[in-house]
KOLVEXSE-956512 format. One record per residue (C-alpha): residue in one letter; x, y, z. Coordinates in steps of 0.25 Angstrom, whole numbers, padded with zeros to 4 digits, always signed. Layout:
BEGIN
aXYZ ...
//
This chain:
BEGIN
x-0002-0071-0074 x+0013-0074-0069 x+0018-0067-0056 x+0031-0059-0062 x+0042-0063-0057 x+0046-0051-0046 x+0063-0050-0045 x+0062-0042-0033 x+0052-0053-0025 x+0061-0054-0016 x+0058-0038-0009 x+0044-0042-0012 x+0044-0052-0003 x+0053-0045+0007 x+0045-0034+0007 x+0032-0041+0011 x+0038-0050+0022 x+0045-0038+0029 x+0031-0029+0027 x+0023-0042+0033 x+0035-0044+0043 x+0035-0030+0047 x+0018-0026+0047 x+0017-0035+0059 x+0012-0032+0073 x+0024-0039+0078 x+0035-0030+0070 x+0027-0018+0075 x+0028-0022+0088 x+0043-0026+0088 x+0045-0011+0082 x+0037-0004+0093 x+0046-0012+0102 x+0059-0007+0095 x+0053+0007+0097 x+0051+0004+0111 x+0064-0001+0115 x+0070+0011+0107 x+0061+0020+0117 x+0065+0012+0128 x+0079+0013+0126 x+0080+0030+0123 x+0082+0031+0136 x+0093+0022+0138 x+0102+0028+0125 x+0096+0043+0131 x+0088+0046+0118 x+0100+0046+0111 x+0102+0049+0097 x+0107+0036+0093 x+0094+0030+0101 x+0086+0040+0091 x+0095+0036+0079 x+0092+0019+0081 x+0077+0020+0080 x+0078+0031+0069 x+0087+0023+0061 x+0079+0010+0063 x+0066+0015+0061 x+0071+0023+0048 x+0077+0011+0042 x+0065+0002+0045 x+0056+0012+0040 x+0063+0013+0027 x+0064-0002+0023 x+0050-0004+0029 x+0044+0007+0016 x+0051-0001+0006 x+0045-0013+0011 x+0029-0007+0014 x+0032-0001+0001 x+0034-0015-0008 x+0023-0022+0000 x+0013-0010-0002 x+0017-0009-0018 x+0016-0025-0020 x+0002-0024-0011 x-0003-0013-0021 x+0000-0019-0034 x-0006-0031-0030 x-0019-0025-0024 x-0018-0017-0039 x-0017-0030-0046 x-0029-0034-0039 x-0037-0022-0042 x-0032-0024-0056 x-0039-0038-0056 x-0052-0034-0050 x-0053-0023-0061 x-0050-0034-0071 x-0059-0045-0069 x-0072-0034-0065 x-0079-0034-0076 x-0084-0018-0079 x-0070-0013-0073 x-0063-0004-0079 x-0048-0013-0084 x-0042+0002-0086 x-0041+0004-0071 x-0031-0008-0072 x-0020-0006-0067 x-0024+0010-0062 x-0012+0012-0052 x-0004+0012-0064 x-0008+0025-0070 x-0004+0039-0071 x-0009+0048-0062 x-0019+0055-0072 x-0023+0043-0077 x-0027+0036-0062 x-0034+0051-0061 x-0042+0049-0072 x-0048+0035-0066 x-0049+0041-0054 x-0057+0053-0058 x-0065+0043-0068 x-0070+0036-0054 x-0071+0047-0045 x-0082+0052-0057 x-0087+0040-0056 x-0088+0038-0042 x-0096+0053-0042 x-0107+0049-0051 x-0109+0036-0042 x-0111+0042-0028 x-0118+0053-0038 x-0127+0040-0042 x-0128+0034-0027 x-0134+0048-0021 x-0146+0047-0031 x-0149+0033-0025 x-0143+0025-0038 x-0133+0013-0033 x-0118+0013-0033 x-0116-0002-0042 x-0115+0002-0056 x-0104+0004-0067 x-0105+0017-0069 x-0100+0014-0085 x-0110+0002-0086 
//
């Protein structure tokens, strides 16, 4: 199987730098610090509202650019964990292959599974408070 060819690898790549950049102890530390200097310095501009407006603004825009790039990290990191899911359910023998791919269902239909398994689940804990063990396949 061939990787596709991504046009917009480039953001991807962006994207999971600046995350990594920016989830460490250091950055974290260097913001407080920023917070810090701009407590320190309230006194010296008098609480004014243009001292109020720098961290406001700075904040606002940081925050802004910061969901679009937690956002493309999280989607990229959840479609691959689903790939993986996808191949444990694959290569098990007994799965189920129709839960493939489940996140991509409707509503209703993902309702359905769900209400199929939380039967399912029923009947076992049903089956472990008579003494019986929690191992089988229930289809088998």
């Amino acid at each position: 199987m061939t990787p596709r060819i991504d046009r917009h690898a480039w953001y991807s790549r962006f994207a999971k730098a600046a995350a990594r950049f920016s989830g460490r102890p250091r950055i974290f530390t260097l913001a407080v610090a920023m917070i810090g200097v701009w407590l320190v310095t309230g006194p010296l501009f008098h609480f004014s509202d243009t001292w109020q407006l720098v961290i406001n603004t700075s904040t606002t825009i940081v925050t802004f650019l910061m969901v679009f790039l937690i956002q493309n990290t999280q989607n990229r990191d959840t479609e691959a964990i689903q790939v993986k899911l996808d191949e444990l359910i694959r290569v098990t023998q007994g799965a189920h292959n129709a839960l493939l791919a489940l996140e991509e269902l409707e509503e209703e239909e993902l309702d359905a599974f769900k209400a199929r398994y939380l039967a399912l689940a029923a009947e076992a804990r049903a089956r472990l408070d008579l003494g019986a063990p929690d191992t089988d396949t229930p289809e088998a």
